[in-house]
Structures are given as C-alpha cells and as structure tokens.
N, C-alpha and C positions, 0 to 999 in steps of 0.2 A: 724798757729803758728808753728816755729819751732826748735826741739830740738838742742843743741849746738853738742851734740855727734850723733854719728850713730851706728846701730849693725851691727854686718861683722854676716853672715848667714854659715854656711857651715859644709856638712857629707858627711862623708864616708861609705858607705857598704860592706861587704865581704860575700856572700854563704857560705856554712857548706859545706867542704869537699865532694867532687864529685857531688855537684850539680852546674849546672849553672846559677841559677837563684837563689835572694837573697827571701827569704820569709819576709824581711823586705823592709818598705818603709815609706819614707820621704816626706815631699811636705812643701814651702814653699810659701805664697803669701804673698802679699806689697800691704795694702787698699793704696795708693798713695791719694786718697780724704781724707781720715780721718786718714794720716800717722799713719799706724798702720801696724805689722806685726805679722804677725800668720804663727808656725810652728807646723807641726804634727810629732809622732816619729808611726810606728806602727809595732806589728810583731804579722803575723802572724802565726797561728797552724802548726807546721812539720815545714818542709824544701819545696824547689823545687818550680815550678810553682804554685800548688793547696794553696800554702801558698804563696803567692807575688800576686794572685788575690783579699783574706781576706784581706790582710795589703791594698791594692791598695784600693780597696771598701771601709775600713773602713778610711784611711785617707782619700779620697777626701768627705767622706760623712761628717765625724770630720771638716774637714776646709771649707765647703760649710755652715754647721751649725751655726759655730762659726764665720766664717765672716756676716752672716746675722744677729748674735745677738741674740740668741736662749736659751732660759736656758741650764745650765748642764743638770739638770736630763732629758730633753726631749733629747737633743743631744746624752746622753749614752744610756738611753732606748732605741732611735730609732737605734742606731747603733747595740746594743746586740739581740735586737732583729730581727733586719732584717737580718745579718747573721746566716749560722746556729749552732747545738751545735752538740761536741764531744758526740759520741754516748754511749761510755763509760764515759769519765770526766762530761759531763755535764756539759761543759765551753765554751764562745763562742771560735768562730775561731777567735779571732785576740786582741790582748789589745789596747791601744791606749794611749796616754800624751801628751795633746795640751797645747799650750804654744801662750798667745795671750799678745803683747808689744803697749801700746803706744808711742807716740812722747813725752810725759813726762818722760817717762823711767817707767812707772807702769805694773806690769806685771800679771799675770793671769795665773792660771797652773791647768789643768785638769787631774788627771791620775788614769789610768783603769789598775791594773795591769799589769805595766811596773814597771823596778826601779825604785825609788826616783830620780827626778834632783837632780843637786849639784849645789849650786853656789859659785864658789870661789870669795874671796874679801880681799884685800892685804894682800895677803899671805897666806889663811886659809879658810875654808870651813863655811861658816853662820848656825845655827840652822833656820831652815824655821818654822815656826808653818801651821800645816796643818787641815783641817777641813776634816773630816768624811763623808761623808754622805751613807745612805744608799737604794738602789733602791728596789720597791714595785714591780715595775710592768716591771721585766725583767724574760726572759724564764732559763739565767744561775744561777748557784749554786754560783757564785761570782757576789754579790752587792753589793759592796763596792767600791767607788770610793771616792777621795782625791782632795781638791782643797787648793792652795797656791795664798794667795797676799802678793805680798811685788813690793819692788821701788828700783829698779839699781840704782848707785852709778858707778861714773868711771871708769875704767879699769874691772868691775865687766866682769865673764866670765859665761857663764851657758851651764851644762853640760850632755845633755839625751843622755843615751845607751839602749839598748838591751838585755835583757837575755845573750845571747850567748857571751858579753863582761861579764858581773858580774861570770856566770858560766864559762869562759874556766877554762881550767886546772882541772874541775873538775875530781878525782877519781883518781889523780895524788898522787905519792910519797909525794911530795912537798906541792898538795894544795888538802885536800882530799875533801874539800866544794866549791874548785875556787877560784878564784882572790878573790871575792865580795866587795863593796864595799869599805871597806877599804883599800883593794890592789890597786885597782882602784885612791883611793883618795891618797895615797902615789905618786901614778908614776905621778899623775897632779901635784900635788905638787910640786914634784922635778923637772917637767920637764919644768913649771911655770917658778921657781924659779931663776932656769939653764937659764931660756929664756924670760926674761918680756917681751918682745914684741911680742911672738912668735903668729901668726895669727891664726884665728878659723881653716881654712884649715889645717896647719900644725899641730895644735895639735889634731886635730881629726883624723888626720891621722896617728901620732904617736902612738892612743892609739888604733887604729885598729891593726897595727902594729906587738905592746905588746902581743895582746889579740891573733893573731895570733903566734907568739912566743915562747907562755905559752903553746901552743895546740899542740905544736910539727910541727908549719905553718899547718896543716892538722885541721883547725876549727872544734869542734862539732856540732856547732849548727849556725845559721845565726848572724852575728854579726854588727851592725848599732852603730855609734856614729854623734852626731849633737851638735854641738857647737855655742854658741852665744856671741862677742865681743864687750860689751859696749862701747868705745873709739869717741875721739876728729876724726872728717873725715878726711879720705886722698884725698888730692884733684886732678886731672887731667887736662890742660888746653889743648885742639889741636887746632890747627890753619890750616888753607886751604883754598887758592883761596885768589886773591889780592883783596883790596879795592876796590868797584865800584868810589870814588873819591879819589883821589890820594893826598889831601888835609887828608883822613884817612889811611895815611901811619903810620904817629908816633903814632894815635891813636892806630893800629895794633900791633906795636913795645913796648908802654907802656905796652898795655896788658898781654903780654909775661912778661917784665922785673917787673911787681908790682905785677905778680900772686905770691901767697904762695902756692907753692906745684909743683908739678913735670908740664913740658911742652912739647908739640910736633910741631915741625910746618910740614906740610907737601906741599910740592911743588918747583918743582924750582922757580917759579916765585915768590912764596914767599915770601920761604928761602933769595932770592937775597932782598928782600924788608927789612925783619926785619933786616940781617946782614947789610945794607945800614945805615938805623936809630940807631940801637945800636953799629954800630962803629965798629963789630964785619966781621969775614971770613966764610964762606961755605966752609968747607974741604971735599972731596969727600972721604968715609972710605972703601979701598976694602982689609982691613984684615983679616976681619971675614964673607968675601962675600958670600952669597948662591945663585946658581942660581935660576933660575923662575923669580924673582922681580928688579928693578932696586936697586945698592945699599944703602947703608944710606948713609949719613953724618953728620959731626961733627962742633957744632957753640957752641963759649963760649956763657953761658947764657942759652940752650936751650938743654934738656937731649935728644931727640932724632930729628934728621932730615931726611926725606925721601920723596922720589917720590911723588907726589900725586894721583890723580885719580885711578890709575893701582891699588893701593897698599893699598887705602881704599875701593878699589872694594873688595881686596882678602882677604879682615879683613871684610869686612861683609858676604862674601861669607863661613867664617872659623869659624864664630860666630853663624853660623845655626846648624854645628857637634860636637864644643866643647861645655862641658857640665862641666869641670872642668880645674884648673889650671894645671893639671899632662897633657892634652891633647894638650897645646898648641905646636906649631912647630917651629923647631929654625931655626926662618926666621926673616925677617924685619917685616913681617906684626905678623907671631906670637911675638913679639918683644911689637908691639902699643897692642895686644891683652892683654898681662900679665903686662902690664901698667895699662892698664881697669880694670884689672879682680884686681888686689891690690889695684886699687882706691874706692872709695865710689862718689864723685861726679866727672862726669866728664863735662868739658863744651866745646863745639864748637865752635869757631866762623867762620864761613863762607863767604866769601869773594865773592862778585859778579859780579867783574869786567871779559869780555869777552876777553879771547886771542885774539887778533885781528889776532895775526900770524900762528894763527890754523882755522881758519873758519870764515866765514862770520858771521859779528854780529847780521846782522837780524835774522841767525836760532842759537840760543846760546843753543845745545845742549848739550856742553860741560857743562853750569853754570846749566842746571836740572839735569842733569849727578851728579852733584856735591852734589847740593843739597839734587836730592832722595837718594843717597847711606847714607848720612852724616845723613839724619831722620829714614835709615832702621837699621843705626849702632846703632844712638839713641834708638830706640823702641825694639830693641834686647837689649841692657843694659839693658833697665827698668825692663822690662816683662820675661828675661830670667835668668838676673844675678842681678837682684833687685836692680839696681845702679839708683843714681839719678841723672838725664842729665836735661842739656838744651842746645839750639844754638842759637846763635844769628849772626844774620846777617850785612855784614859792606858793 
C-alpha cells in the first residue's frame, strides 16, 4: 500500500573550523519492501577524523539495528557499549537520534543525547511527548535516552541538528549560551514562513548557513542539520527511444500530454515522433549552449528536449559523483540531473524500436545501449537519492 505523500530526505554538514573532516554523520536508507524510511543523525566526540569514525560506527550500527527491528534498549546498549568511553567524562564517543517513518506517515524517534527534533506544522512548532527511559546495562555515565511517536500530517517538516548548530555563537557578546533552541526555532520559523515551499535541501542549508554566520563563518564545533518534507510527490516523466510498433506512437504522445508533473523526451527520433502527434515543433536551443553534449531543445508541452543516448550515458555517468544538488553542472545533462534530484517519482518509458539507419537490426546494440543505461539511471535514483522509479517499456 501506498502513501499519497512522500518525505524529501536531505542534510547538510559543515567541520569546526580548520578541520577537514566533519565529526558528524548522517546515513539514510529507504526499506523500499516495507516503504519505510529510517534516518540517522550522529556526532561524534571532538572534531576531525577520530570523531567522523565514532559518528560513522555508530550510525551505520543505529540504522543496521533499526532496519532489522531490534528493540531500543538492545540497539543503545549495543551501540554505547561497543564504542569506547572519554577517559575523563566517562561518556561514550558519539550520541545518536534515529528517526524510523512509515508509509502511513507514523514516525518513531530515538535519541541518545543529541538535541530534541523539532517538528514544524503550519506555522509553529508541535509539543511532542517523549518517554524516558533508562539504561541498566551501559558502561557510560549518560543512560538516558528518549523516544517519540507521533503521525505526520501534510506539509509537516522535521528538524535534527547537532550540538554545534544549538551551540554556535556560544561565549559571544550577543549569545553568551548560543543560538539554542529557540534561536534555532525563530530563524525556521521565519524562514518557513518567508518560503512555504522552500525544500528540505534548501532549508537545511540555510540553517547551516546561519549557524555559520553566528560563528563569525569560522564554526566551533562540527555542525550537521537533516531535514525531513512530508509533501504531495513531485513527479518526473522521461521519454526515449521510438515505439517498437508505430501503431504506439500516439500512445507515446498521450503519455507526455496526460502526465501531471514535469517531462523530458529524449532523442531526435523521438522528439520528431511526439512533436508529430501533438501538433507541436522541435526547436533546436543554442542560447544557453555548453559544449561536450549535443544541444537541447525546445517543444510546446514538454519542459526539456535533448539528445538521447550520448546524454543519458553522461547523466548516469554524473550520478556516480554527485552526492548533492549544489554539485550538479550546468550542462543539458546536469539539467535532466536536477530535474531528478527535485523530483520524488520518476518514470521511464523506453522505446524499443531499432534505428534501421544506424545499424544492422539483427545486432540491436544501440536498443541494450538504451536500455542498460535507462536501468543504471534507475537504480542509482533509488539506492542513492531514495527516489522512486520505474520504466516501462513501448
């Protein structure tokens, strides 16, 4: 079964001031069998490397856990204890706050001394009730950990940071305890308010930003924000490769014109196919030309037109190194990438008819050409940017 909304996933990290390495770390998986997603928030002990291996270990040990379905208290025991402890504080190395969603929108929130999540919901920030509990059988001086249920509601956003967010600006003129909380909860607020639509990417990156800002850009301490976007999906339609019968031309053609949401076609052979059926031109666009790729074009009815094969080779070839929307390249194929990366579903349809004018039809190396790239573009959405694909074949 599944939910009418989707969550937009997405954080930003920043290192403490002359390190190069964040001591915090994020990890998010998508059970795709039992549409569930579970994210981790972690920071570990200090700054630099020695603290980005704690956070690393303890997040994947936290979302290995909790994707198997493991109690809390076994999950934090096993975790505090198998790290080790501050020789002085006698605290483990690393906190943790796992946050497990279903497809119903029910949520689940574990946390080991980190901040408190926030969930903002039209307009204003919810009281969450939290349950206690306390650990018996861990080696640190902190057993106390926290768990939250409660049920998303639309537009709902949810909000985990870091120490190094709540605290900058600490010992400042200005803020002699830090942002915390509150300051925190003002600037989403306004910046919310300023921006209803504004994406989990964008505003997690604004509040990184702030936090940086506050600190004189020179951060104290390691600074993580993750954002979660209850929201109606955005949808993606690509098209590529003709009909294998030509009798599924207008079927091609409908497909485009009845999609709700944004479209791509790719190919000349196409392009000429659906512009045929919807009455529509293929304009060649060389205004905003970059070289490397062949250029785009322009057709009423269809937000982007481009090359095919060449151009879906280098958007899945581009989809191996980016990792975020600030990475993409302004190019046509970074172009269909941040189409992707804004969408939540996107769909294929594949076209399997054989150029006759490019090669011999008995060896149709061009239509598996077509195909393997369009399944590796596929499986790189799912597994890397938690989108949910499918392709179907005409």
């Amino acid at each position: 079964m599944n939910s009418p909304f989707v969550i937009e996933a997405e954080h930003i990290s920043h290192a403490k001031a002359g390190e190069s390495t964040c001591g915090d770390s994020i990890l998010f998986s998508k059970i795709k069998e039992e549409n569930r997603l579970v994210a981790v928030v972690s920071d570990g002990l200090g700054s630099g490397v020695k603290a980005n291996i704690s956070a690393t270990m303890t997040s994947t040990m936290a979302l290995q856990f909790t994707i198997a379905g493991e109690p809390v208290e076994r999950t934090a025991e096993f975790i505090t204890n198998t790290l080790p402890l501050d020789s002085k504080r006698k605290v483990s190395y690393s906190t943790f706050s796992i946050l497990d969603i279903n497809y119903k929108g029910k949520v689940k929130v574990i946390e080991y001394d980190n901040p408190p999540i926030l969930v903002f919901r039209r307009g204003e920030f919810i009281e969450l009730h939290k349950k206690e509990k306390t650990l018996s059988n861990i080696q640190s001086c902190r057993n106390k950990i926290y768990q939250y249920d409660f049920k998303l509601e639309k537009e709902d956003r949810i909000i985990m940071v870091t120490d190094g967010v709540t605290q900058c600006g600490m010992g400042s003129d200005e803020m002699h305890f830090g942002w915390q909380l509150s300051g925190l909860k003002s600037f989403i607020r306004k910046t919310i308010n300023q921006q209803p639509n504004i994406s989990a990417h964008e505003l997690a990156g604004d509040i990184i930003a702030q936090s940086m800002h506050i600190d004189n850009n020179t951060l104290q301490d390691d600074a993580s924000c993750c954002v979660l976007y209850y929201r109606r999906p955005r949808k993606l339609l690509i098209v590529t490769g003709p009909p294998f019968h030509k009798e599924n031309d207008t079927v091609l053609a409908r497909s485009i014109s009845d999609f709700y949401g944004k479209t791509i076609v790719c190919g000349g052979t196409t392009s000429k196919i659906v512009a045929r059926e919807l009455g529509s031109e293929v304009e060649i666009d060389l205004n905003n030309y970059v070289p490397g790729l062949p250029p785009k074009a322009t057709m009423k009815g269809v937000d982007l037109v481009t090359e095919g094969i060449i151009t879906l080779a280098k958007v899945s070839e581009e989809l191996e190194t980016i990792n975020s929307i600030g990475q993409v390249p302004n190019s046509t194929s970074g172009e269909i990438i941040k189409m992707m990366m804004e969408s939540d579903e996107i769909q294929f349809i594949s076209g399997t008819r054989v150029n006759n004018a490019h090669q011999d039809p008995n060896l149709p190396v061009e239509l598996e050409i077509r195909r393997n790239v369009v399944k590796r573009i596929s499986h790189r959405l799912e597994n890397k940017f938690l989108k949910k694909t499918s392709i179907t074949y005409l």
